[in-house]
C-alpha positions in Angstrom: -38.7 -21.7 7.6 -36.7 -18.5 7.2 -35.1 -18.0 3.7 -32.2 -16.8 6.5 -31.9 -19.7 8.1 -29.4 -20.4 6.0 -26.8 -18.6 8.1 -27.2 -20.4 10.9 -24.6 -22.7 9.5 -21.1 -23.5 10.8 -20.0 -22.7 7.0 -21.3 -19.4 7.1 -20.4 -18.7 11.1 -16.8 -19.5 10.0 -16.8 -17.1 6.9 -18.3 -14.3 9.5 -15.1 -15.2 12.0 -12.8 -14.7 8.8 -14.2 -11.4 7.6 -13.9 -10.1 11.4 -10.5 -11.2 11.9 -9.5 -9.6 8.6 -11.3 -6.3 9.4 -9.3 -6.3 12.4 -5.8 -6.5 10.6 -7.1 -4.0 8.3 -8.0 -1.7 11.3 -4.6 -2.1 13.1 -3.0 -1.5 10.3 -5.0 2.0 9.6 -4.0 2.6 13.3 -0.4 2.2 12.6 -0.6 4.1 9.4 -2.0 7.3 11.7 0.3 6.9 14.6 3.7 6.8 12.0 1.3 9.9 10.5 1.5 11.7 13.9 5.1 10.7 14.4 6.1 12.4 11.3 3.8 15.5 11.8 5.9 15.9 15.6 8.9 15.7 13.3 8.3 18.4 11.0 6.9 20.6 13.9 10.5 20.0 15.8 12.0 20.9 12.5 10.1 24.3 12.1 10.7 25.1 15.5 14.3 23.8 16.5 16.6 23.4 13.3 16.8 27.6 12.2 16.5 28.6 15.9 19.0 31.0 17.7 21.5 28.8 19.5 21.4 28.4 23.0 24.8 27.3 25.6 24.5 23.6 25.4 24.5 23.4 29.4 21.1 25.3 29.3 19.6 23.3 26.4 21.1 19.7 28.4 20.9 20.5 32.1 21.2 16.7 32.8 24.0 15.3 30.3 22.4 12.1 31.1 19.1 12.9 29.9 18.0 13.8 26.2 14.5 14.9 25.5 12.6 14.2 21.4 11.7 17.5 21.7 15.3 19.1 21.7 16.0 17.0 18.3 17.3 20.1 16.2 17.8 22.4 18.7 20.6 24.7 17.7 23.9 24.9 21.3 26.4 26.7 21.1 29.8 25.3 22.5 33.0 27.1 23.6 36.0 25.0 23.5 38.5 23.0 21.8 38.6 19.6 19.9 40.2 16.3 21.5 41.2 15.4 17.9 43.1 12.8 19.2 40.3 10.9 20.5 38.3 11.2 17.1 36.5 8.1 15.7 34.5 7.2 13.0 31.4 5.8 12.7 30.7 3.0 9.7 28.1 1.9 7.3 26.6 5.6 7.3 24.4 6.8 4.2 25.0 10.2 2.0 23.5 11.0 -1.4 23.2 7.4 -2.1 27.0 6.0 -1.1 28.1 4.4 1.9 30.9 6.0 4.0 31.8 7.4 7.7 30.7 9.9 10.2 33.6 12.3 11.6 32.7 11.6 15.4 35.2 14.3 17.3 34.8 14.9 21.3 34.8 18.6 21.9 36.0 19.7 25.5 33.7 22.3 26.6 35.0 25.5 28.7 33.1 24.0 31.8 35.1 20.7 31.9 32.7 18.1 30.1 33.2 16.5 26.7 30.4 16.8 24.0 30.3 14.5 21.0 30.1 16.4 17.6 29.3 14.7 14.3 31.8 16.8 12.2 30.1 15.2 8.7 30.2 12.7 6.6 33.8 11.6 4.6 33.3 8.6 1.6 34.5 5.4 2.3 38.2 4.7 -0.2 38.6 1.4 -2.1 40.1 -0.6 0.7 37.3 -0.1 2.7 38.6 2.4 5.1 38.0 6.1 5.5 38.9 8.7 2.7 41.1 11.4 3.5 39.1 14.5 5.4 40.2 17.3 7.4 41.4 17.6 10.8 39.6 19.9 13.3 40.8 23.4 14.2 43.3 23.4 17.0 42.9 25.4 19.8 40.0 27.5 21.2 36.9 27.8 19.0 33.6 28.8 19.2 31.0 26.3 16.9 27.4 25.4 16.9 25.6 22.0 16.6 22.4 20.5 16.4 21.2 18.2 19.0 20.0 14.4 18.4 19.8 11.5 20.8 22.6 8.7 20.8 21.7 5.7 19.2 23.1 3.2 21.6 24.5 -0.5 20.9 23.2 -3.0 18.7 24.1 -6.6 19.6 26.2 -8.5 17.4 28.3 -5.2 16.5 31.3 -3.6 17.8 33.3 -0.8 17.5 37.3 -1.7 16.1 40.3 0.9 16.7 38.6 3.9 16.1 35.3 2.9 14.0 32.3 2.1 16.0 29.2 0.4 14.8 27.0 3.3 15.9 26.7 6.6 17.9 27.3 4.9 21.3 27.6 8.0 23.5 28.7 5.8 26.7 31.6 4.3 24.9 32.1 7.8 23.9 32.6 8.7 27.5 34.4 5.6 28.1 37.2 6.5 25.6 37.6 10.0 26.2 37.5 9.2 30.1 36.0 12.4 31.1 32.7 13.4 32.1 30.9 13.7 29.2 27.4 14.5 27.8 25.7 10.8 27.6 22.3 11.8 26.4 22.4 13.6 22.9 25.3 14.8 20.5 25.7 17.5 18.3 25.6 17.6 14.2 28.2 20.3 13.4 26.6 23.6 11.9 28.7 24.6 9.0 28.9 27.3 7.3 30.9 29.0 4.7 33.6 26.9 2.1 34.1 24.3 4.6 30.4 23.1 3.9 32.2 22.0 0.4 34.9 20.2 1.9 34.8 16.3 4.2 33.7 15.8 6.1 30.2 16.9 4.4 27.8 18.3 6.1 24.5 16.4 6.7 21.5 17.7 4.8 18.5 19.3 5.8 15.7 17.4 7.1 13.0 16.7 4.9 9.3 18.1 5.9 7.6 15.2 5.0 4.5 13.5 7.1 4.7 10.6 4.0 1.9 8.4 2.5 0.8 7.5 5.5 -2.9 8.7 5.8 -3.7 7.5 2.4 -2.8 4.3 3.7 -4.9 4.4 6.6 -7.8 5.3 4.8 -7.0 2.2 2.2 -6.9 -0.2 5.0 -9.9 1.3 6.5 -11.6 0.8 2.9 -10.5 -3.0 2.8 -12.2 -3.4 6.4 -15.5 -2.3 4.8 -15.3 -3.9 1.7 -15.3 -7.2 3.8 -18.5 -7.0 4.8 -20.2 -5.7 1.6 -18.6 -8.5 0.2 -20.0 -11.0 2.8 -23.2 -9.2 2.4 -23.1 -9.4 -1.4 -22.1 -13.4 -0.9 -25.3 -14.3 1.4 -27.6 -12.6 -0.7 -26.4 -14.2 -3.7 -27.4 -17.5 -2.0 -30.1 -16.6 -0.5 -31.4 -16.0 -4.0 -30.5 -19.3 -5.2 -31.7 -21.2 -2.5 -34.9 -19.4 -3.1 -35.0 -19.8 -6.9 -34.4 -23.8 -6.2 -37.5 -24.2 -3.9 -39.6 -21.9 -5.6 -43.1 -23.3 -6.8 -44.3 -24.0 -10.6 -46.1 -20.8 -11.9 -48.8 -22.7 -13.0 -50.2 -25.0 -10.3 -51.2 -28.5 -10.9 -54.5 -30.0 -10.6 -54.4 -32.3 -7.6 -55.8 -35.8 -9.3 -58.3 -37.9 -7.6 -57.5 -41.0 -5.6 -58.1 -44.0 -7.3 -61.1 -46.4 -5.9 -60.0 -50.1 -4.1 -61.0 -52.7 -6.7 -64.1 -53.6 -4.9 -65.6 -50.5 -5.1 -64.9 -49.9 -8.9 -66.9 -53.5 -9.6 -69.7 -52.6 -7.5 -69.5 -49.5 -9.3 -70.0 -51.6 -12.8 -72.4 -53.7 -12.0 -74.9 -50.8 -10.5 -73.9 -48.8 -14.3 -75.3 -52.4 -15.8 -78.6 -52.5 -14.2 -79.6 -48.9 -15.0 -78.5 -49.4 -18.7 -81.3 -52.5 -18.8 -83.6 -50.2 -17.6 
């Protein structure tokens, strides 16, 4: 019999089954690690290409105002217009240097006719919960620049009150200002000069960070191997004492001779008798 053999076993079948099914995990989550890797790589290659480029007219940049492409995340328009301060909103539960407060949501009526949203900053939220003082837009005609991001949508379970809203919700946006507006991206207000200094605060700069995540592929990769060496290590280890336990004496042992039916030992005296007479 093979000293293998052993492994035909249902224990061992079912410890093979568990080391495959936890190499699997392991290798999904190495694939997931390199895919948020790639994810943040695109982001940092919009960054470098989008955030410090020379604006463009927001009709050119958004042909469709329905329709809002990753790729644009960044991109520096240019509007011509005037605020609609009187259908500005905020926007709750929105982080900043490590407090919790509001973003300045302001339509902007464009030249052309349509309404673009622009994030004018970030304003701290007071004591009673409700927005800190911040100042009002420029009146009349002005020229500004924004960089474009893709609404965010609803989330179920919250809705907007007065004028706070839950999230960016570019439809109910439109809805408000009741107007044709631009539905697929907004603007984060470029500022520039004192008014940086003053809420609402403009939002930081982007990190260019791809993150941890290839190290942490190649750790979950690494914990997929070590599950079979470790299975490996485990049968040999058994396959050695298995061996050990079976093994033979060093010495062997000198096979004794079968003893003789009683018959046959007294014949065997009595002829030993007669030849000592002799």
């Amino acid at each position: 019999m093979s000293e293998w053999s052993f492994l035909r076993s249902r224990r061992w079948a079912g410890y093979l089954v568990l080391v495959v099914l936890f190499a699997i995990a392991c290798s999904a989550l190495g694939t997931w690690q390199l895919n948020r890797r790639a994810e943040a790589l695109a982001e940092v290659a919009r960054i470098d290409a989008n955030y410090d480029s020379d604006a463009v007219p927001v009709a050119e940049a958004l042909p469709d105002p329905d329709a809002f492409d990753v790729d644009q995340r960044w991109l520096v328009v240019a509007l011509s217009g005037e605020y609609l301060a009187d259908e500005e909103i905020v926007v709750r539960n929105r982080p900043f240097g490590g407090s919790s407060g509001f973003e300045v949501i302001t339509p902007f009526l464009l030249d052309e006719g349509d309404v673009f949203m622009v994030d004018r900053g970030w304003i701290a939220q007071g004591s009673d919960g409700r927005p800190s003082e911040y100042a009002a837009p420029p009146a009349g005609h002005v020229e500004i620049e924004a960089r474009l991001k893709a609404g965010e949508g609803r989330i179920a379970g919250r809705t907007s009150t007065g004028r706070e809203f839950a999230t960016i919700d570019l439809t109910e946006l439109a809805e408000r200002v009741e107007a044709p507006s631009y539905t697929g991206g907004y603007g984060v207000l470029v500022q520039t000069g004192s008014d940086a200094d003053e809420p609402p605060l403009a939002a930081s700069r982007p990190e260019r960070d791809e993150g941890p995540h290839l190290s942490y592929a190649l750790q979950w990769f690494v914990f997929a191997l070590m599950a079979f060496v470790g299975l490996g290590w485990a049968v040999n280890q058994e396959r050695r004492a298995l061996a050990e336990a079976s093994a033979s004496p060093d010495a062997p042992k000198t096979p004794r001779e079968p003893r003789k039916p009683p018959r046959e030992r007294r014949d065997a005296d009595i002829e030993d008798e007669i030849l000592d007479r002799r």
